[in-house]
C-alpha positions, -999 to +999 in steps of 0.1 A: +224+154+053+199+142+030+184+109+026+206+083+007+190+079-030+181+041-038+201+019-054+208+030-085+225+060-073+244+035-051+282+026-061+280-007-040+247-022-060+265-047-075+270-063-038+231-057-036+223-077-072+243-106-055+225-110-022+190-100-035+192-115-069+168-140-060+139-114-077+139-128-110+134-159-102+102-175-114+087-195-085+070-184-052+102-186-033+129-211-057+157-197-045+180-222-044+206-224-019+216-194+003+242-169-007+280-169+007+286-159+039+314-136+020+291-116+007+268-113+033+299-100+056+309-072+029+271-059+032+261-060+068+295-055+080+295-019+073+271+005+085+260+021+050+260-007+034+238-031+057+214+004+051+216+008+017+205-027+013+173-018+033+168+010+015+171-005-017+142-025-012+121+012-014+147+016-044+129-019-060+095-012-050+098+024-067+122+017-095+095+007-121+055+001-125+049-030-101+027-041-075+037-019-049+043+015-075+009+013-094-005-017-093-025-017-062-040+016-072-047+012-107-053-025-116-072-028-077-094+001-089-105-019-124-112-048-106-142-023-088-160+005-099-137+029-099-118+026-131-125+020-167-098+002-187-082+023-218-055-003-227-060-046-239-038-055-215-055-044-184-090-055-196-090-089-178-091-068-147-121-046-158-138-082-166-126-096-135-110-124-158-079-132-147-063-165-155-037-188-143-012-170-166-019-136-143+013-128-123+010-094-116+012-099-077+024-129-063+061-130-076+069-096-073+049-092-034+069-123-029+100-110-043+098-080-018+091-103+011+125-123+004+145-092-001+131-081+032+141-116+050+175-115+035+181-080+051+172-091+083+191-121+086+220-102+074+216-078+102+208-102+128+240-123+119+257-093+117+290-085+149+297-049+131+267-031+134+258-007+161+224-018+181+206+013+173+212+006+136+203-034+140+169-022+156+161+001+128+166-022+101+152-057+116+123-036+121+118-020+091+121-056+075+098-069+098+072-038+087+081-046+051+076-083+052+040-077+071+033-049+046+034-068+015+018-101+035-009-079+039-017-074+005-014-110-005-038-125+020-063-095+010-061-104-030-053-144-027-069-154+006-047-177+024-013-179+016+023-187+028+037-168+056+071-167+047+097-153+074+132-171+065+154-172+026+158-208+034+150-229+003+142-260+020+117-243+039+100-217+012+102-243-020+076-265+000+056-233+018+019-243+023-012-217+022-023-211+059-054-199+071-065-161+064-069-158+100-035-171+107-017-149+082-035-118+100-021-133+137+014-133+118+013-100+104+004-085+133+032-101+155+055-089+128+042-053+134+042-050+171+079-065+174+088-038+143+071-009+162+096-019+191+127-017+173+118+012+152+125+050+159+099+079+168+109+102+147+116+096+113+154+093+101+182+101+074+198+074+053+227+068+081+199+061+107+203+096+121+181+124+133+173+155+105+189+188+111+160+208+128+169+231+097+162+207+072+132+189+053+124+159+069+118+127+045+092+106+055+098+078+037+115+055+062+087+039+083+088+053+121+067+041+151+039+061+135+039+039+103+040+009+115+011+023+137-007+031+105-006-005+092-016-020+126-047-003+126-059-010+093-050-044+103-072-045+137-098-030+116-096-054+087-093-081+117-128-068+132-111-055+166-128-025+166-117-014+203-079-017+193-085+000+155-099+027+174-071+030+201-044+026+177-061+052+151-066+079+181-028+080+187-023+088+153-051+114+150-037+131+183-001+132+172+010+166+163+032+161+133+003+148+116-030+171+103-053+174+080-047+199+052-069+224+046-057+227+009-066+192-007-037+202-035-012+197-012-017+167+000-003+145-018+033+167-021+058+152-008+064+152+029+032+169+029+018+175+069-008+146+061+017+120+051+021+095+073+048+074+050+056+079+016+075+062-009+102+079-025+104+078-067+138+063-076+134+058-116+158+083-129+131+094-154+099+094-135+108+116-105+077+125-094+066+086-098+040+069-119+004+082-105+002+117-123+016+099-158-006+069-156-039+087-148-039+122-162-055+127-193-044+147-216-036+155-260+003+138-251-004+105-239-020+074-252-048+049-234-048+063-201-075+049-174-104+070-167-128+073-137-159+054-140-193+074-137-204+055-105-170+075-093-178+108-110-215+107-098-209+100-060-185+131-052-213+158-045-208+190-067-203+209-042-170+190-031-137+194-033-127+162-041-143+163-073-132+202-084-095+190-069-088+154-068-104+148-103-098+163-138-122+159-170-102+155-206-124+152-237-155+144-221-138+116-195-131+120-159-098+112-145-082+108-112-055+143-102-049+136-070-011+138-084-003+170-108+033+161-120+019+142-157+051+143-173+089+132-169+119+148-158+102+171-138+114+183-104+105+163-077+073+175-060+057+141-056+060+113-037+039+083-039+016+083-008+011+053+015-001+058+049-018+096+052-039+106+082-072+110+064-075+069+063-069+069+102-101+088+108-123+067+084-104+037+105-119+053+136-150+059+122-158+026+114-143+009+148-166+037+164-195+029+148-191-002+150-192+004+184-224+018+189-204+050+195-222+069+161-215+107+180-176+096+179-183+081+144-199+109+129-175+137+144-144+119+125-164+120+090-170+154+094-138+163+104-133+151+065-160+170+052-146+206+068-121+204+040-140+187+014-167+211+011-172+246-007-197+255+016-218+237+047-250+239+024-231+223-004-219+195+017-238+195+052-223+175+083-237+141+090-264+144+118-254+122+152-293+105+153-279+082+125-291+045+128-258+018+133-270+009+093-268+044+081-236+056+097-216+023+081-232+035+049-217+067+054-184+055+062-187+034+034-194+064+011-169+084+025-141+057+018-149+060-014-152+092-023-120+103-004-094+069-011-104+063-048-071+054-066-053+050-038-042+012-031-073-003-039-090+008-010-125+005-028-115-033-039-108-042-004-138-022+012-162-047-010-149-073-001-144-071+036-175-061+042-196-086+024-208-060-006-191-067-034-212-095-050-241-071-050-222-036-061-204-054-084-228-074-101-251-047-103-220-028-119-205-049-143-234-081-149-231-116-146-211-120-177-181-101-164-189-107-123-190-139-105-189-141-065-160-162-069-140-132-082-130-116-052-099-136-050-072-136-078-063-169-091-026-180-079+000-184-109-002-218-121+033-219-124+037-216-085+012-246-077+031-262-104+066-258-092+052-261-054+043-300-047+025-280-018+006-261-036-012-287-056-047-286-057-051-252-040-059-232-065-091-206-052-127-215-062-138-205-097-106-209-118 
């Protein structure tokens, strides 16, 4: 049986517009009062449709170019050094000057977090519903609602934490501490890796065929594992990255490809979750149209030359993962360029590549540089045409020099990919002095490593008054 297509393929979206049609609405989490009880029984009373409302959040996220699609690759990667703006509307992000006016994230990360809470009261209030199919959706909501948290407390610094659809509760939600947010996202993972399945699973909760293809697009155990350790590491617990990264390394249905053009194909043998493509035109998703450069298409990004120049010749990454068009570099990590092509694609999340750079870091920063090293060369095996073009790193690295490596070798091997470079900077205290040398003083301050938030949610928020971020 194959996985159950999002919700436009879905006869029962109607019931879905009802109960999640909170996403247009304009402020951080106005609402307004919850939806009937009627309508929540004719979703979660039935077994495909309490699922299909899960999955049509992936549907959402997926449907169109949004924060989760594109944005955190593309805009993320202007706001760095690894893109060059082609197109007016993007240049604030290229300048780094964004204005109260900017909602690019907030709504729509906020939107997703809603959808996610609605799902899981639903289920939770639900009497129908088998267990095994409660625990698969509660946590994947849970993993959802941490997911997109995630990404707002990285861009906006401390923000609400919001876990309920209750309007009296989220029209008055207050920024907490960056710290906090982290301790929440992190209890919302561990319960979701509880509840969620090993293995991956269809549409109807069940297990694939062993003759079939298996999507990995729902998140598993392994997924959520994924976002817990980037979240130890981003937290500065480098014992439990480590740990948590290892499992993932050692698991057999994960590997490293040897052939970087199939790595990002989807269901590929380095995926660790995917996002499946649900616009009916765009089947392959946005990534290959939005970046390839070519004689059909108009202002496309292109790779900036502090991108181009630090992928060694004699690497892969650069013959493979990037492409030249009329004299400008652009990313190719994704092949598919135009629409209503065959699926081939999916739009890649969690692959296993990131876990060792995870372990890497926690290694090194753990005085365990031997460990450290072996994990970026494990990367380099692949990356390289031949040793002498791209020689392993040497174990008698200094603490210093093996975080530089790591640092490099985030770069060189996550460019594009949801703004791993943005949130590298910034974590680890470099960004003032890359960026400024980069970009200048008139288009880098220090204070731009946080977006501003929407004026119209401080606004709407009594709250949220006076908390805009520093610099805006």
């Amino acid at each position: 049986m194959k996985f159950i297509k999002y919700s436009y393929k879905i006869q029962l979206s109607l019931i879905l517009l009802i109960i999640l049609g909170c996403v247009s609405c304009k402020k951080l989490i106005d609402v307004g009062p919850p939806k009937t009880e009627v309508v929540s029984e004719l979703v979660y009373g039935d077994e495909v449709t309490a699922i299909n409302a899960l999955v049509s959040i992936y549907g959402d996220m997926m449907s169109n170019n949004n924060f989760i699609s594109d944005y955190c690759s593309s805009y993320l990667g202007y706001t760095a050094d690894e893109l060059v703006a082609n197109s007016t509307n993007v240049f604030a992000y290229n300048n780094n000057a964004l204005t109260l006016a900017n909602d690019d994230f907030w709504s729509k990360g906020y939107s997703f977090i809603y959808e996610a809470n609605a799902v899981k009261e639903g289920t939770e209030k639900s009497t129908k519903l088998s267990d095994s199919t409660k625990r698969q959706i509660i946590g994947e909501s849970l993993f959802i609602r941490a997911f997109c948290h995630f990404y707002m407390v990285n861009l906006f610094g401390g923000v609400p934490y919001i876990d309920t659809t209750d309007y009296r509760v989220t029209n008055i939600a207050v920024r907490e501490p960056v710290s906090q947010v982290y301790d929440k996202i992190l209890k919302d993972l561990l319960t979701a890796r509880g509840l969620v399945k090993s293995s991956y699973v269809m549409g109807n909760n069940g297990a694939y065929p062993s003759n079939s293809s298996i999507e990995r697009v729902r998140p598993n155990k392994a997924v959520v594992s994924a976002l817990i350790a980037r979240t130890y590491l981003y937290m500065g617990n480098w014992a439990q990255a480590e740990t948590e990264a290892s499992a993932l390394i050692s698991n057999p249905a994960y590997s490293l490809l040897a052939n970087l053009d199939q790595v990002f194909l989807k269901n590929s043998n380095e995926t660790i979750w995917q996002l499946m493509p649900s616009n009916p035109t765009y089947l392959n998703g946005y990534s290959g149209y939005n970046y390839i450069l070519n004689g059909s298409y108009g202002a496309r990004p292109y790779l900036t030359d502090v991108l181009w120049n630090a992928v060694s010749p004699g690497d892969k990454r650069k013959t493979i993962w990037m492409g030249t068009y009329s004299g400008l570099h652009f990313a190719y990590k994704y092949k598919v360029s135009q629409a209503n092509m065959p699926a081939t694609e999916y739009y890649m999340v969690f692959r296993l590549a990131e876990q060792y750079l995870i372990r890497a870091e926690a290694r090194a920063h753990q005085n365990n540089i031997a460990g450290a090293v072996s994990d970026l060369n494990a990367l380099l095996v692949r990356a390289r045409v031949t040793p002498a073009n791209l020689p392993n790193y040497s174990s008698s690295l200094t603490q210093a020099q093996c975080l530089d490596a790591i640092a490099h070798e985030r770069q060189v091997e996550l460019f594009t990919e949801w703004g791993h470079r943005w949130l590298d900077l910034k974590r680890t205290g470099t960004a003032d002095a890359v960026l400024k040398a980069f970009k200048g003083t008139t288009k880098w301050q220090v204070t731009d490593q946080l977006f501003p938030l929407p004026q119209s949610q401080i606004t709407l928020n009594p709250n949220m008054s006076n908390q805009q971020n520093p610099g805006y």
